[in-house]
DSSP file (Angstrom, degrees, kcal/mol; ACC not computed):
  #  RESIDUE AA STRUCTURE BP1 BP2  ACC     N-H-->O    O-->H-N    N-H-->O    O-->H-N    TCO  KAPPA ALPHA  PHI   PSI    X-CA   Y-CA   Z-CA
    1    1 A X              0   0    0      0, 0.0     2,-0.4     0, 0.0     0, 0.0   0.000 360.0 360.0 360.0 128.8   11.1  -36.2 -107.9
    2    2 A X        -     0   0    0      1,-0.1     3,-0.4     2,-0.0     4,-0.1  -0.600 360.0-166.3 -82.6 134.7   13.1  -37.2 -110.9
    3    3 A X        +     0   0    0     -2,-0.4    12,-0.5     1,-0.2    -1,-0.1  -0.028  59.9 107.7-107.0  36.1   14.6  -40.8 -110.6
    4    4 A X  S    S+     0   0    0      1,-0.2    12,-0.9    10,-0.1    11,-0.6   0.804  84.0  43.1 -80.5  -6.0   17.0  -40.4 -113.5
    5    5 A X  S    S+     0   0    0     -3,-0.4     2,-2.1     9,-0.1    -1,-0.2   0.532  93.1 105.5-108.2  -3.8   20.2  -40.2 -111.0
    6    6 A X  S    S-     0   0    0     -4,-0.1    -1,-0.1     7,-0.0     7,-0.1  -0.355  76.4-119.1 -82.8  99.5   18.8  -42.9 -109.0
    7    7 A X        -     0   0    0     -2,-2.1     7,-0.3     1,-0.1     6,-0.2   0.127  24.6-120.5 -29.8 132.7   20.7  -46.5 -109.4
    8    8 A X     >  -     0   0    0      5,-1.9     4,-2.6     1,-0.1     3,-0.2  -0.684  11.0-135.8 -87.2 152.5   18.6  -49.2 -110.7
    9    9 A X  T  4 S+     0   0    0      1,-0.2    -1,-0.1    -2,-0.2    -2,-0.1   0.454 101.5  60.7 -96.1  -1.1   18.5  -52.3 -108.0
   10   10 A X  T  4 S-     0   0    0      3,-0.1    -1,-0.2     1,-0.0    -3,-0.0   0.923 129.7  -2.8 -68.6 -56.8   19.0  -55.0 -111.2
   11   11 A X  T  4 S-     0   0    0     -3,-0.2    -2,-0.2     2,-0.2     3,-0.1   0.452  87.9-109.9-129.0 -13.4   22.4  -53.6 -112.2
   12   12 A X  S  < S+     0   0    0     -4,-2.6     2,-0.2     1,-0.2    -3,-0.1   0.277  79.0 125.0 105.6 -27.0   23.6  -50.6 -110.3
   13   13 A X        -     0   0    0     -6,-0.2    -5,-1.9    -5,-0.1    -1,-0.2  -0.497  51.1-140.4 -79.5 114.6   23.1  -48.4 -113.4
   14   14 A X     >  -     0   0    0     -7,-0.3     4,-0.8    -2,-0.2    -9,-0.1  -0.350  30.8-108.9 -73.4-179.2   21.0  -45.1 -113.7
   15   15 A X  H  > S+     0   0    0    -11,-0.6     4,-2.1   -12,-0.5   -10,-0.1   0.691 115.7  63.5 -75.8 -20.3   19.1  -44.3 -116.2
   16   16 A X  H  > S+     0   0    0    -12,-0.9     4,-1.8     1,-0.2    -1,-0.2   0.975 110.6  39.5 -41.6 -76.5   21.5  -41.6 -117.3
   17   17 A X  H  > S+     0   0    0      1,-0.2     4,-1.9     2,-0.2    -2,-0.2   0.563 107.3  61.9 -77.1   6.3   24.3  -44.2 -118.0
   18   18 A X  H  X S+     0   0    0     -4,-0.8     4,-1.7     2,-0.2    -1,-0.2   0.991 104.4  49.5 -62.8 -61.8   21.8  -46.8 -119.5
   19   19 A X  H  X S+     0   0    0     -4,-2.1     4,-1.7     1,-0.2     3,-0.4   0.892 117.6  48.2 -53.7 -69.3   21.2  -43.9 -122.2
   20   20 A X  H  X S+     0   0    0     -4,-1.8     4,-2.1     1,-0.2    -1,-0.2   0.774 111.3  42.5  13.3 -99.8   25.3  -43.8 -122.5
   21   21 A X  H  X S+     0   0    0     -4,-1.9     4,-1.2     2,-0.2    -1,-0.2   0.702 116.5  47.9 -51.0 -43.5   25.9  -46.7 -122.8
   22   22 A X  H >< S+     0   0    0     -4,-1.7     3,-4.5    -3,-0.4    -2,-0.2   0.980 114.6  49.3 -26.3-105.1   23.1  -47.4 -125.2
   23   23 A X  H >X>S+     0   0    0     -4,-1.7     3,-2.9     1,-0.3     4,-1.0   0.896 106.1  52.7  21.6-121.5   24.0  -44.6 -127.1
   24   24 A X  H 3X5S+     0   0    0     -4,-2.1     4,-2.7     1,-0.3    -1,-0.3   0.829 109.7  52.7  -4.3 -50.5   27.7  -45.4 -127.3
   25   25 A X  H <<5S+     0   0    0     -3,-4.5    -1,-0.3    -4,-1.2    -2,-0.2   0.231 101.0  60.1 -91.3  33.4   26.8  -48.9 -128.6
   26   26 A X  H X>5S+     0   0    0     -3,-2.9     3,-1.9     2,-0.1     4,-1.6   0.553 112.0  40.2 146.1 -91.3   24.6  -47.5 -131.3
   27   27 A X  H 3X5S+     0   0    0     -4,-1.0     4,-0.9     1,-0.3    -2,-0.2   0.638 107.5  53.7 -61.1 -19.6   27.3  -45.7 -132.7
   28   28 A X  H 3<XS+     0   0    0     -4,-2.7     5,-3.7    -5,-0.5    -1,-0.3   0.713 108.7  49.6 -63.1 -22.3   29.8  -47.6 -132.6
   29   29 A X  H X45S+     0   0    0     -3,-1.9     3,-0.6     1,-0.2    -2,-0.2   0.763 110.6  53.8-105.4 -41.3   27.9  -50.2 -134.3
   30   30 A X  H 3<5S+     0   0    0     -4,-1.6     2,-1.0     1,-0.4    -1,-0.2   0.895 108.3  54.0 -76.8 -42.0   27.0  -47.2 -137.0
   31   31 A X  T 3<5S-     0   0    0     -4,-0.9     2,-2.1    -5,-0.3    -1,-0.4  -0.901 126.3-103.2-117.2  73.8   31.1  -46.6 -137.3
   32   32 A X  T < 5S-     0   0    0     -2,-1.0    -3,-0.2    -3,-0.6    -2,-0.1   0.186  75.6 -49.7  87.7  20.5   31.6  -50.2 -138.1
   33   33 A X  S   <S+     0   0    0     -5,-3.7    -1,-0.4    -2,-2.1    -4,-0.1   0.270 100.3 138.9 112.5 -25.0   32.8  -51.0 -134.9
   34   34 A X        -     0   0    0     -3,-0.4    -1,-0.2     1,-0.2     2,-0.2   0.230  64.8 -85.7 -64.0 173.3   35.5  -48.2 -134.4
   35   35 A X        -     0   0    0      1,-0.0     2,-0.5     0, 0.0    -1,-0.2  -0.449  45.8-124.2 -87.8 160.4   36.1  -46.3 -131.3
   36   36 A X        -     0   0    0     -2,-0.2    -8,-0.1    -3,-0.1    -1,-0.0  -0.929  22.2-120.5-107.8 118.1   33.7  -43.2 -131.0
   37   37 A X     >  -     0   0    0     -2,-0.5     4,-1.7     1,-0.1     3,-0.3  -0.186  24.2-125.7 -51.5 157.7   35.3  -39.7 -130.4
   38   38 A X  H  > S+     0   0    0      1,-0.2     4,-1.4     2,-0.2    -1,-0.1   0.891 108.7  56.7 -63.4 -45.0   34.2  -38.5 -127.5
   39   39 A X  H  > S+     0   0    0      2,-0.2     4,-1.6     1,-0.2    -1,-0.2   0.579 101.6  51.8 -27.9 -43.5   33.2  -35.7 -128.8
   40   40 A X  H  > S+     0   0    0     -3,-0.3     4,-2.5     2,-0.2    -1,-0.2   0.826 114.2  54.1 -87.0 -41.4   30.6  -37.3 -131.6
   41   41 A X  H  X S+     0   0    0     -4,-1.7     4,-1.4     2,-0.2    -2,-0.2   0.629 101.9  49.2 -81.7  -6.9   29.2  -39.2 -128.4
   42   42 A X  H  X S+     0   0    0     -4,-1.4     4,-1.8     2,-0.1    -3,-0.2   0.885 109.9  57.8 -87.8 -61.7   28.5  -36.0 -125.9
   43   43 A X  H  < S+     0   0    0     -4,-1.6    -2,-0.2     2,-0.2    -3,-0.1   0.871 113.2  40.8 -16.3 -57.7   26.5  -34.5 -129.5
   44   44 A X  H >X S+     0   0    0     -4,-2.5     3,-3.4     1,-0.2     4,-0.7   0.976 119.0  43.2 -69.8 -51.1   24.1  -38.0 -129.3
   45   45 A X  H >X S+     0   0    0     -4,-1.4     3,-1.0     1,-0.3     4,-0.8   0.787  99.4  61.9 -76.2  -0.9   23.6  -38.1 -125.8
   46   46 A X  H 3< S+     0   0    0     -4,-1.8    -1,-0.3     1,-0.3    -2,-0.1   0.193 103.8  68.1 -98.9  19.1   22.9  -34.2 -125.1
   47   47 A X  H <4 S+     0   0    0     -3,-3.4    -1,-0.3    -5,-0.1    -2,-0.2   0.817 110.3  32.1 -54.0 -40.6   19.8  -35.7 -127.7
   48   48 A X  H << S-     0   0    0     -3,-1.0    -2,-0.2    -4,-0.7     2,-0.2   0.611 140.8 -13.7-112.5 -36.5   18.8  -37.5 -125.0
   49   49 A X     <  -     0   0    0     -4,-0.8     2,-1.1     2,-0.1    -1,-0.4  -0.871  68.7 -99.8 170.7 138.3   19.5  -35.5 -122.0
   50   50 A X        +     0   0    0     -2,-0.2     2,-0.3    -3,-0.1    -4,-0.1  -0.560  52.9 153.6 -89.6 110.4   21.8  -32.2 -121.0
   51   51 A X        -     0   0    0     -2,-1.1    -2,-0.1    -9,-0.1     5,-0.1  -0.953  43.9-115.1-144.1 150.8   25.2  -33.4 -119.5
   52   52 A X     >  -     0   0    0     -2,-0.3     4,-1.4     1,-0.1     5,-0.2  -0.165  26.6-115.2 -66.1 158.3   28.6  -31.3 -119.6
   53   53 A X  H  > S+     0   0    0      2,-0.2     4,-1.4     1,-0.1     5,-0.4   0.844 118.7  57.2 -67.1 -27.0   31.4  -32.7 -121.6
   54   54 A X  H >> S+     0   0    0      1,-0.2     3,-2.8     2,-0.2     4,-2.5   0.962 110.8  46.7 -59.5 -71.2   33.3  -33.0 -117.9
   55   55 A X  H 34 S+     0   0    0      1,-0.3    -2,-0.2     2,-0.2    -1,-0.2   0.543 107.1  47.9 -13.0 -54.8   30.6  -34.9 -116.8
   56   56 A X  H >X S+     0   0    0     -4,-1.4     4,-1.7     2,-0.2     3,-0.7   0.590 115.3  54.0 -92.7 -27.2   30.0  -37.5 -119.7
   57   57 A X  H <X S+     0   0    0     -3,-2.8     4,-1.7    -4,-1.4    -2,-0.2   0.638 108.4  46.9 -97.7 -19.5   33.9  -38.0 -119.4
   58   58 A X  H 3< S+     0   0    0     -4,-2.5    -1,-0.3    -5,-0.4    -2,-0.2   0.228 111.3  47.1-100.3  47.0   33.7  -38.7 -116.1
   59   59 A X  H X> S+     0   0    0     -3,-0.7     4,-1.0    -5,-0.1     3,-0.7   0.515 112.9  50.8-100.7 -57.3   30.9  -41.0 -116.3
   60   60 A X  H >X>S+     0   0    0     -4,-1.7     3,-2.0     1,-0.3     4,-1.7   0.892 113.9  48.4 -39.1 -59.4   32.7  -42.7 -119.2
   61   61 A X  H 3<5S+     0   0    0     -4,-1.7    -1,-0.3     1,-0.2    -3,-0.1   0.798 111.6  40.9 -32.0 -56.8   35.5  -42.7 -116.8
   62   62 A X  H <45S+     0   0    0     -3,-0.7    -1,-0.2     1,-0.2    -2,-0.2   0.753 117.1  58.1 -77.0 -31.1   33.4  -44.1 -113.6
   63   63 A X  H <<5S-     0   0    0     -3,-2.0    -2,-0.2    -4,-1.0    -1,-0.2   0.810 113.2-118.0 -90.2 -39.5   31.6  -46.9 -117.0
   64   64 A X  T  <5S+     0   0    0     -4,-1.7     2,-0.2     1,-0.6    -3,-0.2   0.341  71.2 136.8  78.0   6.2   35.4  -48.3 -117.9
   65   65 A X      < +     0   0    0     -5,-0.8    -1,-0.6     0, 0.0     2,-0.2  -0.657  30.2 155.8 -47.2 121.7   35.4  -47.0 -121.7
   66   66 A X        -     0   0    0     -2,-0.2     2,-0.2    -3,-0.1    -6,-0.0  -0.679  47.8 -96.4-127.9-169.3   38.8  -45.7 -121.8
   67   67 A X              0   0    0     -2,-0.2    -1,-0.1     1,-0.1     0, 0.0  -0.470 360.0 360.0 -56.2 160.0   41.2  -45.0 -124.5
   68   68 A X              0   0    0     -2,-0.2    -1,-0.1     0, 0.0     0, 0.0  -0.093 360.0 360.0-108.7 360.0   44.0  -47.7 -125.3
């Protein structure tokens, strides 16, 4: 059984959004702090692991990265 969709009991988090989030800060950090198109950030994680751009924005969504 794959436990990538299963919440970890530390933080609530699968391993999925770990990668995300991860991810996310990685590049932002690369981009000097600026906000990360969505776009640039679905490219890095579908390194890591296939999710649909619906998905990944509704993750984002679910994570509280939004726009301003």
């Amino acid at each position: 059984m794959n436990n990538d969709k299963l919440p970890d009991v530390r933080d609530g988090l699968t391993r999925e959004e770990r990668v995300v989030l991860w991810v996310l800060s990685e590049t932002q950090k690369e981009r000097g702090g600026r906000n990360v198109p969505t776009t640039m950030l679905w490219g890095r994680v579908c390194e890591h692991f296939y999710i649909s751009p619906e998905a990944l924005s509704a993750m984002l969504a679910r994570l509280g990265a939004r726009r301003d």
